[in-house]
C-alpha positions as CSV (number, residue, x, y, z in Angstrom):
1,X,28.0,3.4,8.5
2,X,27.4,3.7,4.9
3,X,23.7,3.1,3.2
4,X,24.0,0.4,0.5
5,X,21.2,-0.4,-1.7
6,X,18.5,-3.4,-1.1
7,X,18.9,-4.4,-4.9
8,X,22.2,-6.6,-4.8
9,X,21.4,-8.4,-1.0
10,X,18.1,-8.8,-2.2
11,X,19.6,-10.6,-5.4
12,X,21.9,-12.9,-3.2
13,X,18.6,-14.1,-0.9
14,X,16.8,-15.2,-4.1
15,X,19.6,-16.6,-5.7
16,X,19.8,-19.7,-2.8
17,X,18.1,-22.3,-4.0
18,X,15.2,-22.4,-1.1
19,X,13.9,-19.4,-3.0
20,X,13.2,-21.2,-6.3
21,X,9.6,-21.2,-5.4
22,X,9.4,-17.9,-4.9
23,X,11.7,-16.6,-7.7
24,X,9.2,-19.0,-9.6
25,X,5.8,-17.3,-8.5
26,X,7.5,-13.7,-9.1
27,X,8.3,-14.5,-12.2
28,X,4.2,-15.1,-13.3
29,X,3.5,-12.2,-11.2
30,X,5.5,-10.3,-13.8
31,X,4.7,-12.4,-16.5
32,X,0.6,-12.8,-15.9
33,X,-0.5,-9.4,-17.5
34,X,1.1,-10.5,-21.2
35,X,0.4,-14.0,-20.9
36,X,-3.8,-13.7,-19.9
37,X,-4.5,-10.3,-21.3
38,X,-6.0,-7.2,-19.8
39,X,-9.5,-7.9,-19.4
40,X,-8.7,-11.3,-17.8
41,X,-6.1,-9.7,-15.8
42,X,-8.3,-7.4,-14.1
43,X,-10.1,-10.1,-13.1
44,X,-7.4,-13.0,-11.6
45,X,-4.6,-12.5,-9.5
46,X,-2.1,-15.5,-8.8
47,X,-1.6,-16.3,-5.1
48,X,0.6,-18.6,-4.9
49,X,2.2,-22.1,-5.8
50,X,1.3,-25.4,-3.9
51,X,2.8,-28.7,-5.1
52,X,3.8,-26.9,-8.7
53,X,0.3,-25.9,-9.0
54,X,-0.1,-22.4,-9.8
55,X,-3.3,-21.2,-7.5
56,X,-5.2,-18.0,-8.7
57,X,-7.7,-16.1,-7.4
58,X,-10.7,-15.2,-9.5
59,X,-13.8,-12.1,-9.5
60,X,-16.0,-14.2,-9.6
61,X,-17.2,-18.4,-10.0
62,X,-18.3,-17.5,-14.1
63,X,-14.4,-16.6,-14.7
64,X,-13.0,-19.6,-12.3
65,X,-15.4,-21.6,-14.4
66,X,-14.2,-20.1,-18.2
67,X,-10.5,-20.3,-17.1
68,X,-10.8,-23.8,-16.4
69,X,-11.0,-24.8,-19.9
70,X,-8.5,-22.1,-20.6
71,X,-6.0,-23.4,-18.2
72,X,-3.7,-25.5,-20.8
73,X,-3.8,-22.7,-23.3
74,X,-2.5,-20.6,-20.4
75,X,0.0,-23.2,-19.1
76,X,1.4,-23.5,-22.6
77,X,2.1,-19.7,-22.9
78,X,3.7,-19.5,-18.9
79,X,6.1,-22.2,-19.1
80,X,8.2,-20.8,-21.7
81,X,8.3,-17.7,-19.8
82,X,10.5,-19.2,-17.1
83,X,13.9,-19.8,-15.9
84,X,15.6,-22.9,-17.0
85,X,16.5,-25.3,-14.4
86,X,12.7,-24.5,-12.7
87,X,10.1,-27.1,-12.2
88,X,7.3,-26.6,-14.4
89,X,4.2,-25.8,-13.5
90,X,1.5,-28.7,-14.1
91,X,-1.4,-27.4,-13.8
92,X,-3.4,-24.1,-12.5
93,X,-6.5,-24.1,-9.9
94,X,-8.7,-21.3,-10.3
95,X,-10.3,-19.9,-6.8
96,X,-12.6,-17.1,-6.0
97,X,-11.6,-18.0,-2.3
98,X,-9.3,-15.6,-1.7
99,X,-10.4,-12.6,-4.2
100,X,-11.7,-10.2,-1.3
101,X,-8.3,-11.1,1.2
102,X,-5.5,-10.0,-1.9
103,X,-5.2,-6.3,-1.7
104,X,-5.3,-4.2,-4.9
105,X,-2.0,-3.8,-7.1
106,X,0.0,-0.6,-7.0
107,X,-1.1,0.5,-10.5
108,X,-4.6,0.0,-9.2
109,X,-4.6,1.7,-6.2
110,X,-2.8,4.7,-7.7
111,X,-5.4,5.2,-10.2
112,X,-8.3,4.6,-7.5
113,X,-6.7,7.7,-6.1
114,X,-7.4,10.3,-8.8
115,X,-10.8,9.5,-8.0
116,X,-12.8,11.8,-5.8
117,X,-12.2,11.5,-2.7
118,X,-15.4,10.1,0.0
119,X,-16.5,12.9,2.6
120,X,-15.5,12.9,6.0
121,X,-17.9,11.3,8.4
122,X,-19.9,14.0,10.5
123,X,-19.1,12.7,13.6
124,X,-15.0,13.0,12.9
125,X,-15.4,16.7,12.2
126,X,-17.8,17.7,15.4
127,X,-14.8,15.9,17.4
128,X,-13.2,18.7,19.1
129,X,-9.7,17.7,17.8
130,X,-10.2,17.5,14.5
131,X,-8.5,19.6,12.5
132,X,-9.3,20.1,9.0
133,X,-7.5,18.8,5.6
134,X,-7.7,22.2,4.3
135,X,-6.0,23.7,7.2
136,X,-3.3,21.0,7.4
137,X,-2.6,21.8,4.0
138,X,-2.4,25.3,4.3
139,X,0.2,25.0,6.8
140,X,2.2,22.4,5.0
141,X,6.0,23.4,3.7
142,X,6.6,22.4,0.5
143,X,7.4,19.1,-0.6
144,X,11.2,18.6,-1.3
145,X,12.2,16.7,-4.6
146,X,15.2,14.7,-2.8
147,X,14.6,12.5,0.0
148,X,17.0,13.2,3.0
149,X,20.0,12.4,3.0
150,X,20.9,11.0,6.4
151,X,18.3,10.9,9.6
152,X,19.2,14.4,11.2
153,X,18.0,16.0,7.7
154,X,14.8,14.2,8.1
155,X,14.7,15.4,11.4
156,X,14.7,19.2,10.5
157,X,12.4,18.6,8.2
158,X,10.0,16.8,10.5
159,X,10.6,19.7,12.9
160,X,10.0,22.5,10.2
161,X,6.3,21.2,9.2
162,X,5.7,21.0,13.1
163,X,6.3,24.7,13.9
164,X,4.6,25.5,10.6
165,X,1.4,23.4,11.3
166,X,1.6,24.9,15.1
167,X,2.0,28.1,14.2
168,X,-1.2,28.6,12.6
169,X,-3.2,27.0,15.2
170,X,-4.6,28.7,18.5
171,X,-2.4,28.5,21.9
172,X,-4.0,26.8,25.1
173,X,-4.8,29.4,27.9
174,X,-2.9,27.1,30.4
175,X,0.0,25.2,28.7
176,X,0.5,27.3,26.2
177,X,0.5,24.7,23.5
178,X,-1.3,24.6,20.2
179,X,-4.4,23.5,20.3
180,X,-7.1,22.8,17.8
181,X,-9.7,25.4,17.8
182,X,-12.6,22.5,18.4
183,X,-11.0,21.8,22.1
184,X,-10.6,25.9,23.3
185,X,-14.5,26.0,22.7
186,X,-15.4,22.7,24.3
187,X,-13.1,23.3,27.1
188,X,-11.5,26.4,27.0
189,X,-8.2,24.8,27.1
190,X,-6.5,21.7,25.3
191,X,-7.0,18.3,26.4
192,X,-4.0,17.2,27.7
193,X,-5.1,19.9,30.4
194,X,-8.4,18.9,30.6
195,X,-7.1,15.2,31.6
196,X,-5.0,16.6,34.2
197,X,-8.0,18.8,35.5
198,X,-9.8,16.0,35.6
């Protein structure tokens, strides 16, 4: 069995016509950035179309409230933007309803993670099998620039970063396993032992 790309089967499922709606809303998804601006951008997210009303989600009630005058300035700019043969949109409700529930976008969330990253609760590192980030990394083989090619490769390389994080890490007494150093003091074995002992 050959791998084919999602690209062209995810083409033919929009192209039905029960997907209008949603071709629709993609479409100002894509579109919203230009259209708004940055600054108001940041602050809205559409979430949806109900009845050919375009629902958006808002920071805060002081934007919900500004782009309510704004919203046929807004309209005027979107419906150019989209397919012909698509039923406009007539008007736009602006929500801070569900602000909190929508999750950030990718470009977002990969600049949130260049910042510095929170430290690790107390009570996670006194568990006994917690093992440190800085020792994970240590043991970690390189990343490889191509993903695998079929599932056994992905396989050996699953298998490779196993021995590799293993083999710097203690061996039980008992099973002979690794174990993380935080179990051999508590227990003076590993605690799949332990729960056998016991």
């Amino acid at each position: 069995m050959s791998l084919t790309s999602l690209s062209p089967i995810i083409a033919t499922i929009q192209a039905q016509p029960s997907w209008q709606d949603r071709r629709r809303f993609l479409q100002i998804i894509s579109h919203w950035h230009t259209v708004v601006g940055a600054s108001v951008a940041q602050q809205t997210r559409p979430t949806g179309i109900y009845r050919n009303v375009l629902q958006v989600a808002v920071a805060n009630s002081a934007w919900s409230q500004a782009l309510a005058f704004e919203r046929l300035r807004i309209l005027s700019k979107l419906q150019p933007l989209l397919l012909n043969g698509m039923e406009p949109i007539v008007d736009i409700h602006f929500s801070t309803a569900k602000w909190n529930a929508i999750k950030q976008p990718i470009k977002e969330s990969l600049n949130s993670s260049q910042e510095p990253k929170k430290p690790i609760p107390e009570l996670l590192i006194q568990h006994p099998s917690y093992i440190s980030p800085k020792r994970l990394e240590a043991s970690q083989v390189k990343q490889l620039p191509l993903p695998p090619s079929n599932a056994l490769e992905a396989f050996h390389r699953l298998t490779a970063i196993v021995k590799t994080q293993n083999a710097t890490m203690p061996k039980c007494p008992r099973c002979k396993c690794s174990t993380p150093q935080g179990e051999l003091k508590r227990w003076q074995m590993c605690s799949t032992c332990v729960r056998q002992e016991f």
